[in-house]
Structures are given as structure tokens and as C-alpha cells.
N, C-alpha and C positions, 0 to 999 in steps of 0.2 A: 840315574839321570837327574840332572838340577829343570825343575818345569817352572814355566811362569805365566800363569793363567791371567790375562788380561780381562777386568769386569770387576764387580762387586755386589751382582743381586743373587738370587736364588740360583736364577740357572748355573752360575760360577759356581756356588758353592754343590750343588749337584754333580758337577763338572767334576770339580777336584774329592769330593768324596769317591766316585767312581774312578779316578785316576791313583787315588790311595791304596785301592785293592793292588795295583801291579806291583810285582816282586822288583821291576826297573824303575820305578818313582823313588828316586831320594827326598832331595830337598825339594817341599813345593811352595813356591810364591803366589801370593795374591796381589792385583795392583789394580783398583785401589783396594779392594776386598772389603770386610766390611767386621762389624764387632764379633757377630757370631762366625764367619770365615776365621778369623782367629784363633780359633779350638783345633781346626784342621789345617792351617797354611800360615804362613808368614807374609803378614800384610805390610805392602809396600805403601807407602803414602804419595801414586804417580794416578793423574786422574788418565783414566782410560783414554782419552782421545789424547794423550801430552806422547805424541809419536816421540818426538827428539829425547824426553825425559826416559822413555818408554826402551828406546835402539841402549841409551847410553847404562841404563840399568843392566840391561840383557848382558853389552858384554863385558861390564866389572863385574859382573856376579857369575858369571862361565853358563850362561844356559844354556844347555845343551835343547830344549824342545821349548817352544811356547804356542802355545791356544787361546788366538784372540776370539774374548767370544760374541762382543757386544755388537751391533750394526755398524754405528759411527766410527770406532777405527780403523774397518775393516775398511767400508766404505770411502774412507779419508785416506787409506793406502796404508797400514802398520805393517801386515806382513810383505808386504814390498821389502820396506824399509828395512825390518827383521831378518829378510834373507838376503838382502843386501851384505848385511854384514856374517853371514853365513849361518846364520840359525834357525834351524830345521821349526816349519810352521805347522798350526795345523789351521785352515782356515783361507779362502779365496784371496785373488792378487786384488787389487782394486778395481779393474778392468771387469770383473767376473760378476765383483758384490755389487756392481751397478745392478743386477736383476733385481735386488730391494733398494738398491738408491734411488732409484728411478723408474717410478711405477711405467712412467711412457714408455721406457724402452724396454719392460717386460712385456707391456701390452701388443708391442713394435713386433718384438720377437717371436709371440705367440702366432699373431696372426702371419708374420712371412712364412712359419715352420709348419702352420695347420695343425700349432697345437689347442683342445680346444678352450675356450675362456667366454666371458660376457662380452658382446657387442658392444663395441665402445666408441669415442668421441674426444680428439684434446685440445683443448686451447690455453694458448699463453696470453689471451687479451680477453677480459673480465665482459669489454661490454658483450663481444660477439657469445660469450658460454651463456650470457643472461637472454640473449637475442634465441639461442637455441632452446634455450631451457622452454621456452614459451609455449614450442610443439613438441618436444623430448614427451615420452611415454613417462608417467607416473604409476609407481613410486620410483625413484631414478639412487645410484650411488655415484655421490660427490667422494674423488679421493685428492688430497696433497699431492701433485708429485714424489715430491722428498720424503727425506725420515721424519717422521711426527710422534715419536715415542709412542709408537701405534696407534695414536688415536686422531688420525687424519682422515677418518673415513668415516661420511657424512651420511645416513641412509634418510633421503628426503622422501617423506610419505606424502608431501603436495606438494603443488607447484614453488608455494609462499615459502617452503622449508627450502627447495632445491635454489634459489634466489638468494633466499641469505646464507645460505651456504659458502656462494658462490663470492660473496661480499665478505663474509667470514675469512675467508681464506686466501684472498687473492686480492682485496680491497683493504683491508683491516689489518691484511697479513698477522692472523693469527697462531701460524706456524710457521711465522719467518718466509726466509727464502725457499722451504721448502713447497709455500703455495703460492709461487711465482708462475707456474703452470699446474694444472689440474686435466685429470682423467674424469671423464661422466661418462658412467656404465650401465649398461642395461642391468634392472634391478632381478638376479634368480633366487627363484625357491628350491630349498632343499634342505637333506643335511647337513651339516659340515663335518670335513674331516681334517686333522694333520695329520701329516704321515713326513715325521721327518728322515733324510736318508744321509747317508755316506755315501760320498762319490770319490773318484782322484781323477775326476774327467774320463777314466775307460770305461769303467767300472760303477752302475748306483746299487748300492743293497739298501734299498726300505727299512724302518723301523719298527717294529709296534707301532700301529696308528692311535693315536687319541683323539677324546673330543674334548674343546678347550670351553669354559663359560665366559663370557666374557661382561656380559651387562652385572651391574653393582649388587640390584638385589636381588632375592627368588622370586620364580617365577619368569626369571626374561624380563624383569623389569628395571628401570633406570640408568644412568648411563653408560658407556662403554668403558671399561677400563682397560689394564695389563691383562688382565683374565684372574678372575676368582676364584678357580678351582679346575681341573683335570680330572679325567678317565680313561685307564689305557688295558683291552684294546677298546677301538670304537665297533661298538656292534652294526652300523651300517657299513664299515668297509669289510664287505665278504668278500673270498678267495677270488669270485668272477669281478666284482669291482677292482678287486687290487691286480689282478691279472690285464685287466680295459685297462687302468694306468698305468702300467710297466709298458704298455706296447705304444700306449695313444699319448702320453703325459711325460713320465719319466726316462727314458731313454729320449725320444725326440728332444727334451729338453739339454740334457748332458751334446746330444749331437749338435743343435743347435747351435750354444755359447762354442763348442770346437769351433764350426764352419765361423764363427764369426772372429774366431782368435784370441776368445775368452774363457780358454779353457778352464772350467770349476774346480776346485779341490777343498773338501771340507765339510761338512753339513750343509745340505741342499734343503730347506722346508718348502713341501710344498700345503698352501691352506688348499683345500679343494672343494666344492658343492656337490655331493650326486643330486643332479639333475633328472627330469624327469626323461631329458634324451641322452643320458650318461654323464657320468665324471667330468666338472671344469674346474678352470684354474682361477682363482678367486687371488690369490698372492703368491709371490715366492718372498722366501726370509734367505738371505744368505750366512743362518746362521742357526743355532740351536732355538726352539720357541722355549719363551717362558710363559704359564709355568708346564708346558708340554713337557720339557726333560724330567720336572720331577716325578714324572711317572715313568717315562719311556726305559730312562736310566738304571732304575734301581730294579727294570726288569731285565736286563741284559746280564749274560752269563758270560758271556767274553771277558776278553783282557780290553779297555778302554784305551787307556796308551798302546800295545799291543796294534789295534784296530787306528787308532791317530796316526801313529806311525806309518801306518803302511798307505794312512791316504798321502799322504807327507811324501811315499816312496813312488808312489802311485804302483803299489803291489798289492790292492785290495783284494781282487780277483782270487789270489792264493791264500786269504786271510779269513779265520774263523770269524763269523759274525755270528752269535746263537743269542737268541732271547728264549726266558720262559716263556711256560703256555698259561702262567698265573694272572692276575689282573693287580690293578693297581688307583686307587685314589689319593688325587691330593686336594686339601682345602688351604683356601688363600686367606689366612688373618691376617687384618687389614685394619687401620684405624679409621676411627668414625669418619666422616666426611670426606672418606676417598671416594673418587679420582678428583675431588675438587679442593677446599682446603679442610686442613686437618692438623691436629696439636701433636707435638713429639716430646721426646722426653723421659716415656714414662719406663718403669721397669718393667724388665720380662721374667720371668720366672716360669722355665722348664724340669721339669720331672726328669730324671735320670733315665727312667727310664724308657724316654722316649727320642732322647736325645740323638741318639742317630739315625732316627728318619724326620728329623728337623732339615727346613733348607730356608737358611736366615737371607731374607733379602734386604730390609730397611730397618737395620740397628746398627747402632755405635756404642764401645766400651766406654766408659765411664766409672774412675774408682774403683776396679773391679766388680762391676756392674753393664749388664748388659740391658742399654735401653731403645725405647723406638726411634726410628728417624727417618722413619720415612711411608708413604702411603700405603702399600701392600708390605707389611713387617716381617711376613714368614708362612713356608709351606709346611704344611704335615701331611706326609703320604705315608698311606699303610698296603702292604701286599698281601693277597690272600688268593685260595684256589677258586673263588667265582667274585664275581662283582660284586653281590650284594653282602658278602663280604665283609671287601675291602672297604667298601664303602662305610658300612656301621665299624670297623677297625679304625678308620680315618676317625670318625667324628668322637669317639670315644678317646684317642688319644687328643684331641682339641680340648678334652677336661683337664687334662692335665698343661696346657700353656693358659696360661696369666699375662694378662698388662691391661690395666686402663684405658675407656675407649676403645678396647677392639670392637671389629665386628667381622662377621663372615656371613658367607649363604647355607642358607639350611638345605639347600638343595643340589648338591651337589653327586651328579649321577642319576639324578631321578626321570633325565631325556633317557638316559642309556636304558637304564632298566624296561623305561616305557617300551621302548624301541624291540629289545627283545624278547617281550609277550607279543608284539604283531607277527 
């Protein structure tokens, strides 16, 4: 089969490394893909959201399968468009991927279906969420509606933060039109988990769960980013917790988008909190998380296309889905002053032999040279039979990548570990 993986960060290329393993993968395309994608796919030079550039590619080049994997196309409507023209997707219609276009109408959905989530609040007019903000419970979570390249999500520790937030995003329009309306959430404590799943709408099968890092440096300290490192599984999602979300969370959700006529097909994420009164829904992703897959992925024992396919057929129900019982870390090197600004350019230099548990997300070829180009450069995950590991596997191959200006967290795993000594 000719495939055409729509994207160009890490998760893409995790994507199509696990699409490689299948004996039905021929030719695979990347668009836009990126310098290190290029070892394993043929990069198309079509920016992810260019649908019209995107349909017209597909069918001169005979694609038989395509996996969009980023938010914004999906959300914009590509596999619409895609199977328009008869080319088998793998990945929600537009109507569906509103679950992450629009956090209101996740929020909408949760509370009609009594699925459970934070207590929340929305307004499309700035002065009246400042007017609430005044009696709002502190600490409070300001979110974007829209897509915000994940980082639309404001956690105000006083009132003065929950304020300019609300001016940030909706006055200043900091992320655009997506904070043209906002969500204010009751602030929960807990763990967090992702548990991304496979759905074809009849059908969810769960993943390995991970925990995602996501602040800049160790310790939980500094700002939010993409996420700086992975570990999969997550020792707080036990058998009884993941059994409460199959009955309370992940099926009522897949039922849900039915009754409303939005039927899901594709990678459902769900972020979740256990709470101290059970499992909530903190987000949905309609789409693989990064860098979530590069752990989740390279523990799956399946056939990838195989398991695509059959969400594609909506024939999951009859389809192997097996992962190991092994664990897996991955750390996010990143150039210095990510998520804010930061210099590109420089070279990378990977060790052979660590090359295929490399997942290039911000590089570009250059004279036969692969250099950085962008804020989070690349993951390294290692698999091993317990966490800790994978974990000293992980940061032990990080000796071996080179470039200028990186940096990464030293800490990556060391919630998990804590977690199961309690």
C-alpha cells in the first residue's frame, strides 16, 4: 500500500516507524515531514493544514491509505476531503475532531452525557469572565477555546493571574481566534494520566497509559510546554482505575459523539486527573499526543496499519490489538530557551547506534546535514523490562545525540518511580 502520513513532528515520525514494521506498507510519504523523517519516508514539501495541496497529492500519487495526524487538519476537515475523493483515512471527520477544536463543546458534551470532568463556566465576552473571575474559587484554570498548540491553558494561582489571563487571551488575543471564547474550570488535584485509545466509533481499545511532563525544567518547574519527556505505563492508572474509565469515561464518550452524529474514528486521547472522587476528563485530543506516542508506540506488538485499517473499516472489534508488559521512557531534547525563543541551525550528530529509537521532531536537511529547527528537536526512548530501567536506558542513550544549545530535564520518570514506592 502507498501511505501518506500527514505531519512533520515526532509523533509522525513514531507513526510511520511503526507503520514500517507492516508487511502491507510500500511506499510511505511524509507531508510536510521533516529532515530526520527522511531516513524513513519521503518528504513531501505540502504544509499539513494545505487540504487542497494535500486531496491533489493523494490522488496523483495513487494513495491508497492516509493518517492525518496533527489537530489543525483534522480539525479544518482533511479527511473529509480525503475520502471524498475515495481514500481510505485513518483519523475523525471534522464534525467529530471538534472534541479538541473546541474545548466548550467537549465541556457541553461531558456535562449532557454525565461524563465526569471539572465544574466549569464559559464566556464569549471578556468583561463579564473578569466580572466572575472576582468570586470564582482560587486557584482557577483559564483555557483558549481553540487550538493553541497546546499551550492555551492558563493555571491562575490568584485572582491577579486569573485576570490577566483572561486579558491575555481574549483582549490581547494572544492565540488568535482561538481565545475568542474561553472555558474557566474548577482547579483539580491529582495525578494525571493519558491513555490514548483506538475507536471506529463501535469499538474503544485503550492503550498503555503514560504520564506526560510537560513544564520546561525539573522538578515541575517553569513553563508549560509540548511535553519534555514520557513514561509508559503510568503507575497510577491501576486495573480498578482503568476498569472506572471504561465504564464511566470511555465508552459513554464514543456513545455520546454517536447520539450527537459525530461518530469518532481514529485515535481518541483521553488527558485524565484521578481525583480524589475518581477519574476526570481534564481534555480530549482528537489525535495521537505528542510526545505520548513515543512511548506508547514502540510498545505495541500489533500490526500498526493492520490495527489503522480496521479503524478505517470500523472492524476493530475483530482486530488484534496486543502491547507489551515492558515499560518505556522517552526524553525531549529541546533547544535552550524553549517554549519561548530559541536559535536554530545547528548540527545534530546521532550515534548509529541509536538511531532507531530516535523520533526527529524540529530538524531540517541541510548539505547532507541534519540540523535543528525547531523548539523541542527530538525524542529518545528506550524500552526495558521495569521502569527504572528504561529510564537510565533513555538518558544514557541522550550521550550519545549532540547539537548545540540543547537542553533537556533530568528528571524524567522520577514522579513514576516515586509513585510506586507508595
Amino acid at each position: 500500500m502507498n501511505i501518506l502520513v500527514v505531519g512533520g513532528g515526532g509523533r509522525e515520525h513514531a507513526i510511520i516507524k511503526g507503520l514500517k514494521k507492516s508487511k502491507k506498507a510500500d511506499v510511505i510519504y511524509a507531508a510536510p515531514g521533516n529532515g530526520g523523517i527522511a531516513h524513513d519516508a519521503i518528504c513531501v514539501d505540502i504544509a499539513a493544514t494545505d487540504i487542497e495541496k494535500m486531496v491533489e497529492f493523494a490522488v496523483n500519487n495513487n494513495i491508497d491509505f492516509a493518517v492525518v495526524a496533527p489537530d489543525d487538519p483534522l480539525v479544518l476537515g482533511m479527511v473529509d476531503a480525503l475520502e471524498d475523493k475515495g481514500i481510505a483515512c485513518f483519523g475523525p471527520k471534522k464534525n467529530a475532531a471538534v472534541i479538541e477544536g473546541s474545548k466548550a463543546f467537549s465541556k457541553e458534551l461531558m456535562k449532557k452525557y454525565n461524563i465526569p470532568t471539572a465544574e466549569y463556566e464559559i464566556f464569549d465576552n471578556a468583561e463579564k469572565a473578569l466580572e466572575y473571575i472576582e468570586t470564582a474559587a482560587i486557584p482557577t484554570v483559564i483555557k483558549a477555546d481553540g487550538l493553541a498548540l497546546g499551550k492555551g491553558v492558563i493555571i491562575a494561582e490568584t485572582r491577579q493571574q486569573a485576570k490577566d489571563a483572561i486579558v491575555s487571551i481574549m483582549m490581547d488575543k494572544q492565540f488568535g481566534k482561538s481565545g475568542d471564547k474561553i472555558v474557566i474550570e474548577e482547579f483539580l488535584t491529582g495525578p494525571e494520566v493519558s491513555v490514548l485509545s483506538f475507536t471506529d466509533g463501535k469499538t474503544i481499545v485503550p492503550m498503555i497509559s503514560s504520564m506526560d511532563h510537560k513544564r520546561a525544567l525539573d522538578n515541575d518547574k517553569g513553563l508549560n510546554t509540548g511535553g519534555m519527556g514520557t513514561v509508559a505505563p503510568n503507575p497510577y492508572y491501576t486495573e480498578a482505575v482503568a476498569e472506572e474509565c471504561m465504564n464511566k469515561i470511555f465508552l459513554p464518550t464514543v456513545n455520546a459523539m454517536n447520539s450527537e452524529g459525530r461518530s469518532f474514528k481514529g485515535c481518541l486521547y483521553f488527558g485524565l486527573m484521578i481525583t480524589e472522587n475518581g477519574p476526570k476528563v481534564i481534555e480530549y485530543n482528537c489525535r495521537f499526543g505528542d510526545p505520548e506516542t513515543q512511548v506508547v508506540l514502540p510498545l505495541l506488538q500489533s500490526d500498526l496499519l493492520e490495527i489503522m485499517l480496521a479503524v478505517s473499516e470500523e472492524r476493530l472489534e475483530s482486530t488484534e490489538v496486543k502491547f507489551s508488559d515492558k515499560n518505556a521512557c522517552c526524553v525531549i531534547m529541546a533547544s535552550e530557551g524553549y517554549p519561548l525563543s530559541y536559535e536554530k541551525g545547528y548540527e545534530i550528530t546521532i550515534d548509529k547506534d541509536v538511531l532507531d529509537d530516535i523520533y526527529i521532531a524540529g530538524a531540517k536537511l541541510s548539505d547532507g546535514k541534519l540540523l535543528t529547527n525547531g523548539g523541542r528537536v527530538l525524542g529518545i526512548t528506550a524500552v526495558a523490562d521495569s521502569l527504572p530501567e528504561a529510564i537510565e536506558l533513555s538518558y544514557k542513550k541522550v550521550n550519545k545525540v549532540h547539537f548545540d544549545n540543547a537542553f533537556y530535564r533530568k528528571d524524567i520518570g522520577k514522579r513514576a518511580l516515586k509513585a510506586m514506592e507508595e
